[in-house]
N, C-alpha and C positions, 0 to 999 in steps of 0.2 A: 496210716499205720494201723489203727483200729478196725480198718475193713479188710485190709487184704487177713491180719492175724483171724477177724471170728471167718474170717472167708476157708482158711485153712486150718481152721479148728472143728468146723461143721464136717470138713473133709478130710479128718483124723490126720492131716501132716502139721512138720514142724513147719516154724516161719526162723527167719536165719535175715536178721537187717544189718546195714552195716549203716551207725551212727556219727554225726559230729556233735560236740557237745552244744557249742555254741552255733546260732543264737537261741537264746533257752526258751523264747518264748511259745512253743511250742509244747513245749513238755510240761505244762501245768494243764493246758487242752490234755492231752494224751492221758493225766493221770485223770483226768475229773470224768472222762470217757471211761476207761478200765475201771473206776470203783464203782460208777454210776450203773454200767454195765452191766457190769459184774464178767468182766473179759477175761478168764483165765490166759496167766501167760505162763505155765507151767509147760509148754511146750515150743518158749521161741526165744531163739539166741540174740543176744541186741550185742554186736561188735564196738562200739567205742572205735574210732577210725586213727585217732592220735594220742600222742601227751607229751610232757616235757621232762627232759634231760638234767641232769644236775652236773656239774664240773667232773663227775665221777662216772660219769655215761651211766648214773642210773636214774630210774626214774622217782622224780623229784617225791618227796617224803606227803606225805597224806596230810603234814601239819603247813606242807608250803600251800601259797596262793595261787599259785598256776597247777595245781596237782587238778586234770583233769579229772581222775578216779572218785574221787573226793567232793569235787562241784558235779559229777553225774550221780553220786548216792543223794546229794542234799538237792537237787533239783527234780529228782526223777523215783530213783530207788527209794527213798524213805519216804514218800507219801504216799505208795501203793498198798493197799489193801495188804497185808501178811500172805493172807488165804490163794491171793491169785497172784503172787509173785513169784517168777519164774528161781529156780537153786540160785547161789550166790555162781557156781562156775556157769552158770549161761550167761552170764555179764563179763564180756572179754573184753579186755584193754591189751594192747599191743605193748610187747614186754622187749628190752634189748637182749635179753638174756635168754628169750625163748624166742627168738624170730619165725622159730618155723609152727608156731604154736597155731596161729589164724591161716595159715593157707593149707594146713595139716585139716586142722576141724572144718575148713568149709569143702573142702572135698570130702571128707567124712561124713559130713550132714547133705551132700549134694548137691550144694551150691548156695550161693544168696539171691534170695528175693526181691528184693532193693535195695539201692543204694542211696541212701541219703546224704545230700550233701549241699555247701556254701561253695563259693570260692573267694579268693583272693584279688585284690586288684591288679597281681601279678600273673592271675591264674591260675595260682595252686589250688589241688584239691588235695584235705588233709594237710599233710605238709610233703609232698608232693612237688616240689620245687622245680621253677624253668629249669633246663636244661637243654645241651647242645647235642645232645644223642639223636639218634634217628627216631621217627615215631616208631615201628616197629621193636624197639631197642626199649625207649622209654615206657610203651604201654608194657613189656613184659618186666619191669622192675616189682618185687614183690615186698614184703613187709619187711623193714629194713629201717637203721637208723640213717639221719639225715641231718646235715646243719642248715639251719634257719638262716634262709635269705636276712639282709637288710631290711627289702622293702615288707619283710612280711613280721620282722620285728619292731621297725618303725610303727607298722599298726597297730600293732598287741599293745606296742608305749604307748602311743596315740592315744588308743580306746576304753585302754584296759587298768593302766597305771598311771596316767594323768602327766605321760613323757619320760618316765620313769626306768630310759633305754636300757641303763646297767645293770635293769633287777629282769628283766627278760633273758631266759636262759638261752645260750646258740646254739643247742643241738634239741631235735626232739625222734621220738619213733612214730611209724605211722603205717599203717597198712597202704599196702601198694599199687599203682596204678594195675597192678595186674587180678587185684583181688575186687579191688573199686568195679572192673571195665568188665568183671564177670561175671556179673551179676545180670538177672536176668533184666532188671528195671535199674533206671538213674532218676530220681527226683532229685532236681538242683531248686534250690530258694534264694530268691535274692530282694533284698529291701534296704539298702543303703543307698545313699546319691552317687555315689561314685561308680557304682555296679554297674551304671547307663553304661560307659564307656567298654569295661571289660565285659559287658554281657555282648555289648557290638562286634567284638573279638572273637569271642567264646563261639557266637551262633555264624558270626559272616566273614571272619578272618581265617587264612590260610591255617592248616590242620598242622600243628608245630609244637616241638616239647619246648619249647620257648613260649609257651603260653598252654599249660595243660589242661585247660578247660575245655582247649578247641580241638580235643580231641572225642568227645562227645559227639562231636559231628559223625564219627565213623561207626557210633553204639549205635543197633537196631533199633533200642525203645530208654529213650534219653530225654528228659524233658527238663524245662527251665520256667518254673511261676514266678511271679516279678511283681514287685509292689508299684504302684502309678510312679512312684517318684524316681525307681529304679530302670525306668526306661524313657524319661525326661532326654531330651535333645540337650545332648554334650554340652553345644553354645548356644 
């Protein structure tokens, strides 16, 4: 992140990321970079790729636990430097009520630079969810709200709430395979044990919106860094 923004800061353009929140551990590097630096980010847009849904199709209150907006200020935003943090509107989370808000501004700004992202053991990217569309059909889906699989709330209870399944909300928004796949770069990061499996999918399983990871195979410049454990032999 730190090299491509002083990369495009030397060379007077903006930088335009599209972000997941989690896993966070990244982003205490990022800030100790930027202050240490002295990186100005007065000229780079950080997209926020998801968030969650409340019973009311809106996005869940700043005082809830799953409010991503809220875990990206306290993990990201409020440790940086005042002086070289970019306005508060170059920090975009995906709204249900403005859907056309991020595929408006990234044509606006010219596109995204990379895309950063996890996936799922299902394959989702952001939330992103299998589906039975054509590829061609699902890669053109844009920022849009979406209900949370099972298997992808099962995990958030799993990891996140201690099984906790009924306090995970089922709808969330998220920018979309179309805003994701346009980007000129895909860095995907993977470091949990179960990723072996789905990474086997994602890089050498048929290209399929039933598994949206594995549609990375058909991006130009798509890559996947993998922790040792993350590519461990299934059995």
């Amino acid at each position: 992140m730190t090299d491509k923004i002083e990369e495009n800061n030397r060379q007077g353009k903006r930088t335009v990321f599209i972000i997941p929140f989690g896993p966070t551990g990244q982003y205490p590097v990022f800030v100790d970079l930027v202050n240490t630096r002295r990186i100005s980010l007065t000229q780079v847009w950080l997209i926020t790729m998801d968030d969650w849904l409340d019973s009311d199709g809106d996005l869940v209150g700043l005082d809830n636990i799953h409010s991503l907006r809220r875990k990206m200020n306290q993990v990201l935003y409020s440790k940086i430097d005042k002086s070289l943090l970019m306005p508060e509107e170059q920090r975009i989370y995906p709204d249900p009520k403005w859907l056309v808000r991020i595929p408006d501004l990234i044509e606006a700004l010219g596109g995204v630079d990379i895309c950063f992202a996890g996936f799922g053991i299902n394959g989702h990217l952001g939330f992103n969810e299998p589906s039975d569309l054509s590829i061609e059909e699902f890669a053109k889906l844009p920022t849009r709200v979406v209900k949370i699989s099972e298997t992808t709330r099962t995990i958030k209870a799993s990891t996140g709430v201690n099984g906790a399944m009924e306090d995970i909300p089922l709808y969330g928004v998220t920018v979309g395979m179309k805003e994701m796949l346009c980007a000129e770069k895909v860095s995907v990061y993977c470091f949990r044990d179960w990723h072996s499996g789905a990474i086997r999918r994602a890089c050498c399983g048929t290209v399929s919106a039933s598994f949206p990871a594995s549609l990375l195979q058909n991006h130009p410049n798509a890559s996947i860094v993998c922790s040792p454990n993350a590519i461990a032999p299934c059995y």
